[in-house]
Structures are given as structure tokens and as C-alpha cells.
C-alpha positions in Angstrom: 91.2 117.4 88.0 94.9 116.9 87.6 96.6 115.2 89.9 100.3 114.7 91.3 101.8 111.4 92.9 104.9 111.1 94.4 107.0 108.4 94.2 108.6 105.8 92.0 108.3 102.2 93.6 105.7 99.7 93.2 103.1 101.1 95.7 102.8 104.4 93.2 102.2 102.2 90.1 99.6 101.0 92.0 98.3 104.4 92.9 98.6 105.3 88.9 96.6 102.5 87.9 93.7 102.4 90.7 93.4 106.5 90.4 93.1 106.5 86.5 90.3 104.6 86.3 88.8 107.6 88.5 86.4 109.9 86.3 87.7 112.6 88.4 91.4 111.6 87.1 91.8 114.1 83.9 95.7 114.3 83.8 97.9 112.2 86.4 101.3 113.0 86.6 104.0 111.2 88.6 107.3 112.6 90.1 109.6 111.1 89.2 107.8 107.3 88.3 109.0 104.5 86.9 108.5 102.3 83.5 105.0 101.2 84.5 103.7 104.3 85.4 104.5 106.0 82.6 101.8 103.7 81.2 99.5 105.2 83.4 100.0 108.9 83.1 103.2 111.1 82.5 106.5 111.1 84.7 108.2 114.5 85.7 112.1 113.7 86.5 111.4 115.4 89.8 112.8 114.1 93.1 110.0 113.8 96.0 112.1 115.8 98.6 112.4 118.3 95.8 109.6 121.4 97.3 110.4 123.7 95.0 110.7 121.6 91.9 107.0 120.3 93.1 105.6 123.9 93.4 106.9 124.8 90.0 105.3 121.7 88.5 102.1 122.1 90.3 101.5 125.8 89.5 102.5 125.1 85.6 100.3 121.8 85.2 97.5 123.5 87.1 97.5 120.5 89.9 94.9 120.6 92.1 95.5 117.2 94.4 99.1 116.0 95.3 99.2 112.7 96.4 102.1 111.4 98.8 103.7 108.0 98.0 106.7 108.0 100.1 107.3 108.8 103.8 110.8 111.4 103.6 108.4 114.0 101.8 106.0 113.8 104.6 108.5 113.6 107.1 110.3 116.8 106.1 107.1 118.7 106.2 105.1 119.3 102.1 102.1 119.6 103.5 102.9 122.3 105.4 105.1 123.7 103.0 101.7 123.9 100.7 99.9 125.3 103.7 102.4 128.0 104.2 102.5 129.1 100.6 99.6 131.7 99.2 100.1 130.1 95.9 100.1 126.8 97.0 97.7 126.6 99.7 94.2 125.7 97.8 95.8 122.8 96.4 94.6 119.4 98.1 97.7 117.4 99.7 97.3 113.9 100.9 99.3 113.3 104.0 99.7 114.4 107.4 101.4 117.3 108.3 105.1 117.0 109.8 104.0 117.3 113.3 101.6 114.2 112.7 104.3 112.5 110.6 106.8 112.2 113.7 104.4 109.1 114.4 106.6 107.3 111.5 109.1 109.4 111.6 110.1 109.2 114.9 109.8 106.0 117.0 110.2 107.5 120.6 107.6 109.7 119.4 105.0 107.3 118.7 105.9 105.1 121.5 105.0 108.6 124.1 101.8 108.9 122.1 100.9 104.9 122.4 101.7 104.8 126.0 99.7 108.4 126.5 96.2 107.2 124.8 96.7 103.9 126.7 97.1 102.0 123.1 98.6 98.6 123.6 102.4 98.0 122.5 105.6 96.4 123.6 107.1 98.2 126.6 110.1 100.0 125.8 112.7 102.4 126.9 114.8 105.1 125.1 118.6 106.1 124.9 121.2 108.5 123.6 125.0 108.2 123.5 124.4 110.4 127.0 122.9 107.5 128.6 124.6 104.5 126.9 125.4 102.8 129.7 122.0 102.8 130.9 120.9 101.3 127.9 123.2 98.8 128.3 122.5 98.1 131.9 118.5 97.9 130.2 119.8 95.3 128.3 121.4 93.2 130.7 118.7 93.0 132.9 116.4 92.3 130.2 115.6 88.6 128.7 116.5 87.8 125.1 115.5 88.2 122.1 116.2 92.5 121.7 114.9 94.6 119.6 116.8 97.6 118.9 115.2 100.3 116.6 116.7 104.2 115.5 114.7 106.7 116.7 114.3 108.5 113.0 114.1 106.8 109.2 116.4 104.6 108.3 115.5 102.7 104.9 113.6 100.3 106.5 117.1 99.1 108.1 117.2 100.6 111.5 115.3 97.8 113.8 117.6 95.2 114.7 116.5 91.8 116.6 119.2 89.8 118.5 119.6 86.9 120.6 122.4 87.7 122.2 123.2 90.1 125.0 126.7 90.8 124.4 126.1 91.3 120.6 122.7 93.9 121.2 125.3 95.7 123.7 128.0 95.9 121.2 124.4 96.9 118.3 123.2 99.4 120.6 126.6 101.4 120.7 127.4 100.9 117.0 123.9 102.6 116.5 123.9 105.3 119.0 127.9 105.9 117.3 126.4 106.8 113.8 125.8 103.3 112.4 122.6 104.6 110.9 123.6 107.8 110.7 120.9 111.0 112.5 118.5 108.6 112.5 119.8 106.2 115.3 121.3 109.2 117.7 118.4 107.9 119.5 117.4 104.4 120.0 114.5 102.9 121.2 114.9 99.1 123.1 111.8 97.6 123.0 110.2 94.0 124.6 110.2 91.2 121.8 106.4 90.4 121.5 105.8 86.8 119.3 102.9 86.3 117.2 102.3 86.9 113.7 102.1 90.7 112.1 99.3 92.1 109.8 99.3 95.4 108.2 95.9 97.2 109.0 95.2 100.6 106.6 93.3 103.4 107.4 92.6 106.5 105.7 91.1 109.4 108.0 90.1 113.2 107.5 91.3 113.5 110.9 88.5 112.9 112.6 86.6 110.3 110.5 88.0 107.4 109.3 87.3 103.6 106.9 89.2 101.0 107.6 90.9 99.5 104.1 91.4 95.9 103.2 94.2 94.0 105.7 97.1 92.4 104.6 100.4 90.7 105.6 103.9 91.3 103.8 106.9 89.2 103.7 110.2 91.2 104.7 112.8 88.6 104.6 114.6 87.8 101.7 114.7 83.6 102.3 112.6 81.5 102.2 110.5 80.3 105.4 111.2 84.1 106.5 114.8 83.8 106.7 118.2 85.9 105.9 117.6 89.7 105.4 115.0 92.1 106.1 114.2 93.7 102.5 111.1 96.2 101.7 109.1 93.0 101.3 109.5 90.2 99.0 105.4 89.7 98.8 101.6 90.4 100.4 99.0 88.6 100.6 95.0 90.0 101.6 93.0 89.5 103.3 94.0 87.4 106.0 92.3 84.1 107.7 93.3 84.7 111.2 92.2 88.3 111.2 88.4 87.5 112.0 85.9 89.9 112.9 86.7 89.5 116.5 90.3 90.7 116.4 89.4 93.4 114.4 86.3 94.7 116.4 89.7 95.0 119.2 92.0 96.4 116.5 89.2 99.6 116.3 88.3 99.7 119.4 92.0 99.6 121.0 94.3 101.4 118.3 92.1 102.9 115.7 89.8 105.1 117.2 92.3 106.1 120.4 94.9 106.9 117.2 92.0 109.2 115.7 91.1 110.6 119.0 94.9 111.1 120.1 95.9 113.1 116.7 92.5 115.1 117.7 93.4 115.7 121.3 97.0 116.6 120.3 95.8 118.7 117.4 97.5 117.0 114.9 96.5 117.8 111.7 96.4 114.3 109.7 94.5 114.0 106.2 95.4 110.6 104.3 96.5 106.7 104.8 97.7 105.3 108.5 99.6 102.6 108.3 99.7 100.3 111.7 101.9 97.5 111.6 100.4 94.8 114.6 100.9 91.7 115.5 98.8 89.3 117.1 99.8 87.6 120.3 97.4 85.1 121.2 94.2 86.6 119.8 95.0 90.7 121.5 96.7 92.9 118.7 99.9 95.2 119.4 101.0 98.0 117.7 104.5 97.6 116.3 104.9 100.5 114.7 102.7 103.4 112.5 103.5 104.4 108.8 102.2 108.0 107.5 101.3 106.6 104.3 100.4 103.3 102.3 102.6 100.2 102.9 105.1 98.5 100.2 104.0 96.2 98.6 100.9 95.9 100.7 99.7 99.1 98.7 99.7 96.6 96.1 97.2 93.7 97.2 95.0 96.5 99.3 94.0 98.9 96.5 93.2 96.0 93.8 90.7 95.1 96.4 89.4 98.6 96.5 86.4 98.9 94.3 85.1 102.5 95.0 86.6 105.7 93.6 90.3 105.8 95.6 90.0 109.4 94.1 86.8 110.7 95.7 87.8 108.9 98.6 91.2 111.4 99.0 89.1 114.2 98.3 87.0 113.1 101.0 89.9 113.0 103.2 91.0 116.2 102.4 87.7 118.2 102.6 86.5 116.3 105.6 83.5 114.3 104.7 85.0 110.8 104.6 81.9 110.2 106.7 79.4 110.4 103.8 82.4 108.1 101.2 81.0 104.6 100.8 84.0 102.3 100.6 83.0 98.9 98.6 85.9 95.8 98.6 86.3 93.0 96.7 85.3 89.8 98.5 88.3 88.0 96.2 91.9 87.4 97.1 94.6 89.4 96.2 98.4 88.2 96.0 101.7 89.7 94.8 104.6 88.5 94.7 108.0 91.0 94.4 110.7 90.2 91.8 114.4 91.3 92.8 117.6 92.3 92.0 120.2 89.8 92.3 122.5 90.7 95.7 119.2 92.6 97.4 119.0 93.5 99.7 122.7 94.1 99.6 125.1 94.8 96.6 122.7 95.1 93.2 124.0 96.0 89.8 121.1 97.9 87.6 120.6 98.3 84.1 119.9 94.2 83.0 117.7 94.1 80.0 114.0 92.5 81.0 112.0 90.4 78.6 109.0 88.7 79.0 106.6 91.2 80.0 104.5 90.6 77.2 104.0 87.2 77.7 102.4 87.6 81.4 98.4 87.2 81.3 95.9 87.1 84.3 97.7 89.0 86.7 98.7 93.1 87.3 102.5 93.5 87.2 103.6 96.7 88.7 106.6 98.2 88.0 108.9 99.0 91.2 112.6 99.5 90.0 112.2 100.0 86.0 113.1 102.5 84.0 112.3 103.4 80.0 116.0 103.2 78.6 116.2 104.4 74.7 112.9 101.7 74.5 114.0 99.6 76.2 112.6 98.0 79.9 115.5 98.0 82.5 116.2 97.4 86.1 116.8 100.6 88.0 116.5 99.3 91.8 116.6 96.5 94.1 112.8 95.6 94.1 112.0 95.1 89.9 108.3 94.0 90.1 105.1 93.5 91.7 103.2 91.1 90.5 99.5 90.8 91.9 96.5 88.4 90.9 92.8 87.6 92.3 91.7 84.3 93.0 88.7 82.6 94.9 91.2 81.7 97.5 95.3 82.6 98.1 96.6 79.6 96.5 94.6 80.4 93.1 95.6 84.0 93.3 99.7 83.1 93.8 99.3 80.2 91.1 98.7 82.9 88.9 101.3 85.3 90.2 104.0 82.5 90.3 103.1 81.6 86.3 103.7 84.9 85.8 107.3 85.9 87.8 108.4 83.1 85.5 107.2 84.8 82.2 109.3 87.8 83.2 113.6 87.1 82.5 116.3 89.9 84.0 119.8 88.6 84.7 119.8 86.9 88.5 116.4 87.7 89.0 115.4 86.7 92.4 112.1 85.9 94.1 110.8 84.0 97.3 108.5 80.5 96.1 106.7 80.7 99.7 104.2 83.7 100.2 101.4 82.9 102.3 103.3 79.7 103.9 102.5 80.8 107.3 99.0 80.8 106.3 98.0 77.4 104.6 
């Protein structure tokens, strides 16, 4: 069949290259891509809000399967826009519809559900610029540290934690004032819960449902997680603290009450859930859900995946994900993320990139590359992904470490330190 995929970062090179090796796979085409995954298939310069753009694309390449990459399409509703169109409808789209999507796309939203199918999170409560003051009454009576998040998406920039009380008041009405623009007009104030986080994937037909390999990411941008939050600087799967124990609690308490929640509130989900936990003391807590495939988890989980990722979609899609067989590699995956210089702030784009031919032993996916005149060049903040196997995590960064230093970009930036927490 041919297939569209949307998106242009480093988790949709890593879509490309797992769904290509698909014999279902005929033509794979990729709006709007990147450098890499032009390798892979062919890019459309098509933006991934762009609905109409899509439709015209699907019905001239005769698509039968759109795959979503990125959360904004998702949130702003293209499966239901292919639902609602008699041309469109037959087509097989990989993500939840918008209603389901409000469980990334807004937080309060998927803080009601959590708390109404009794799944275990931080205690929160919600406020507007109507009830400021009663957010920052919440706040005073609450213990440090605070963690502030907007209500909608925000670029993965919109969850703030603080240690001080005067500076989360002073947060929580820069927020609610436009700081994050529509997206923090409502903000949810959450407990601080301390552990460690995991990423746990699951794909679903809405009411079956595999669990995918588990991984960890790296957000900050220093070493020893320190300075900024980024999109994540590296992953690492699977994970020695996530035993069979915590994950026999992790279904039990948060997957299957998710499946059975979108079922009782007739959501209609087909495609990747993305729970972010963390583990206090041994019980997991849901942090927050994603509608689609983490980055650049996406990139250690589906190397790992050793079954048809295509037949597993179309599983997804035509509900009988029941009767897919999902076979993982027993080996180590790790990636580590190349950057811009200034990212997460101030980046320039454009610096020539060399090297890439000289990397062996590991995959290197392309995140923030474009094709210029021949040419390789930076085109965002996150350059690279660059993932390797190994018996164990040190032989699988070894190899991705050799590797970030074949590749050369002007101020290229990565962390020396994935996995730290876990040695």
C-alpha cells in the first residue's frame, strides 16, 4: 500500500526507516520530512496542520494509510476530518480522534479522566485568570517545590517547576496573562511527586492493546539533568528499574483503566499512547499522556521492534490488534540527540554538516536537516539522533558517542551523560 507520515523530526525518520522494511510498504511518502527521510521514501513540502494540502496529496498518490507523527495534527482533529469526508473516509488514519486527543492536548482534561477511572496521579487543582487569586491562595498553602503546567500545547515549554512561593505566584499570573499564549489561559497546579520518570508506549485499537518496549529520555540540556528543559537530549531502553513487578502495576493501574476509560467515554482512539510515569518508591504515577509516539523515545523503542510496525497499524486501525504478535529485541538500544548551538534558546540554521559518512555501527536519524542544493544542513534545534544496540547500555552509547563525534556542524552540542542515573 502507499503510505503517508507526518512529520519532520527524528521520531518520523524513525518511522521511515522501521515501516520500509514493511512488505506492505510499496511507496512511503513523508510531509514534509527532513534530509534522512528522504532516504527512506519521498518528501511532499506539505505542512502537517495543512488538511487540505493532505487530502489533495492523499487522493493523487492513492494513500491508503496516513500515519500521524506529531501531536498539533491530532489535536486539531485529521482523523475526524478523514472521517467526515466521503472521499477521504476509507483511508486508514493512525491516531485518535480530537475528542480522544484532549488527553494530550489538554491537561485539565486528562487530569478529570485520571481522577474519574481512579488512575493514580499527582493531586492537582485548576485555574483561570477568573480565579487567580485562588490559585494563588492554592499556592501559598501548598509546600514547595510547584509545578505549574498550561492547560493546552505549548512546545513542550508550558510546565514550570519552582522552589519558590513568591516566584510560582508571580509564574502562575504571567501564564494565566498570555505568557504561553491560548494554551496557558488555563493552568493546572499540580503536587511535586519525586522519583524517577519512564516513558511506557502503547498502541491500542481501542479496545485491545500491546504494550511497546519502555524507555527513559533526557529533557535537560546540562549535564547531570541540569539548565533547560529541551525535547530531549537522549533515550535509553529498556530500563533496569522497570522490573516485571512495576510493570504488572503499570497495566493493571493505568493501562487497562486508560483502555477501559476511552471505551466507557466512547472515545474513539486507534494508534500509539504515550504515558509519561514516574516511579515513587516502587508505585508508578501518571505524569502526563501523549496521543502519539515520544521524541526521541520513538527512536530507541521502534529499533527494538522486530515485527511488522506496518501490520501492526493496520491492526490498530481495523481492530484486530488481538491476533498481531509483537516480537522485541532482547538487546539495548541508545540514542543520543545532537543540537544546535544556543538550544533550546537562540539557534542560527543553515551550518554545513560533514562527517556523516564516516559514522559506522549505529542508526543516525535525521531530526533538523534539510537537502540544500546537495548539500546536508541544519534546519532546527535538535540536528540528530543517533541510536546503537549493544549487550548492555554502556556498549550501545560507546557506539553512539564514537559516532556524535564523526558528525562536525558549527557549535554542535550534545550531553556526555545518558543513562547516568542508571549505572
Amino acid at each position: 500500500m502507499n503510505i503517508l507520515l507526518l512529520g519532520s523530526g527524528g521520531r518520523e525518520h524513525a518511522f521511515a526507516w522501521k515501516m520500509t522494511q514493511s512488505p506492505r510498504c510499496d511507496q512511503l511518502y513523508i510531509a514534509p520530512g527532513n534530509a534522512g527521510t528522504e532516504t527512506e521514501g519521498t518528501n511532499l513540502p506539505i505542512q502537517v496542520n495543512d488538511f487540505d494540502g493532505i487530502k489533495n496529496a492523499v487522493l493523487d498518490l492513492n494513500i491508503e494509510m496516513v500515519v500521524v507523527g506529531p501531536e498539533v495534527p491530532l489535536v486539531e482533529g485529521i482523523f475526524d476530518f478523514f472521517q467526515s469526508d466521503e472521499d477521504l473516509k476509507k483511508v486508514m488514519v493512525i491516531g485518535p480522534s480530537k475528542a480522544a486527543a484532549a488527553l494530550e492536548g489538554s491537561k485539565a482534561f486528562a487530569k478529570s479522566f485520571m481522577k474519574e477511572f481512579n488512575i493514580p496521579t499527582a493531586s492537582y487543582e485548576e485555574f483561570t485568570q477568573e480565579n487567580l487569586s485562588g490559585g494563588l491562595q492554592y499556592i501559598s498553602e501548598h509546600k514547595a517545590p510547584y509545578v505549574l503546567k498550561a492547560d493546552g500545547l505549548a512546545a513542550g515549554k508550558g510546565v514550570l517547576i519552582l522552589d519558590d512561593q513568591n516566584e510560582a505566584q508571580k509564574e502562575l499570573e504571567n501564564m494565566l496573562g498570555g505568557k504561553f499564549g491560548a494554551a496557558s489561559s488555563k493552568v493546572v497546579i499540580e503536587e511535586f511527586l519525586s522519583g524517577i520518570e519512564f516513558s511506557v508506549f502503547v498502541v491500542t485499537d481501542g479496545k485491545n492493546y500491546k504494550i511497546l518496549p519502555v524507555a527513559k529520555d533526557y529533557k535537560r540540556i546540562g549535564e547531570g539533568d541540569t539548565g533547560l528543559n529541551t525535547g530531549g537530549m537522549g533515550a535509553v531502553s529498556p530500563l533496569p528499574f522497570v522490573d516485571e513487578i512495576l510493570m504488572k502495576k503499570v497495566e493493571e493501574r493505568i493501562v487497562q483503566p486508560t483502555i477501559q476509560g476511552l471505551q466507557k467515554r466512547e472515545l474513539n482512539y486507534i494508534g500509539f499512547i504515550f504515558l509519561g510515569l514516574i516511579n515513587v518508591d516502587g508505585e508508578p504515577f501518571v505524569i502526563e499522556y501523549n496521543c502519539r509516539m515520544g521524541d526521541p523515545e520513538t527512536e530507541v523503542v521502534l529499533p527494538r521492534i522486530k515485527s511488522d510496525i506496518v501490520e501492526m497499524m493496520k491492526a490498530s486501525y481495523e481492530g484486530t490488534l488481538d491476533r498481531y504478535e509483537l516480537q522485541i529485541d532482547d538487546r539495548t538500544a541508545t540514542t543520543v540527540v545532537l543540537v544546535s548551538g544556543g538550544y533550546p534558546e537562540a539557534y542560527e540554521k543553515g551550518k554545513w554538516i560533514s562527517g556523516l559518512e564516516q559514522t559506522h555501527g549505529s542508526l543516525v536519524f535525521h531530526a533538523g536537516t534539510k537537502n540544500d542544493a546537495g548539500a546536508i544542513v541544519t534546519n532546527g534545534g535538535r540536528v540528530f539522533a543517533i541510536t546503537s544496540y549493544g549487550n548492555d547500555m554502556n556498549e550501545a552509547l560507546e557506539k553512539s558517542y564514537q559516532n556524535a563525534e564523526a558528525i562536525q556542524f558549527e557549535r554542535k552540542n550534545y550531553r556526555r551523560d545518558i543513562g547516568f542515573d542508571l549505572k
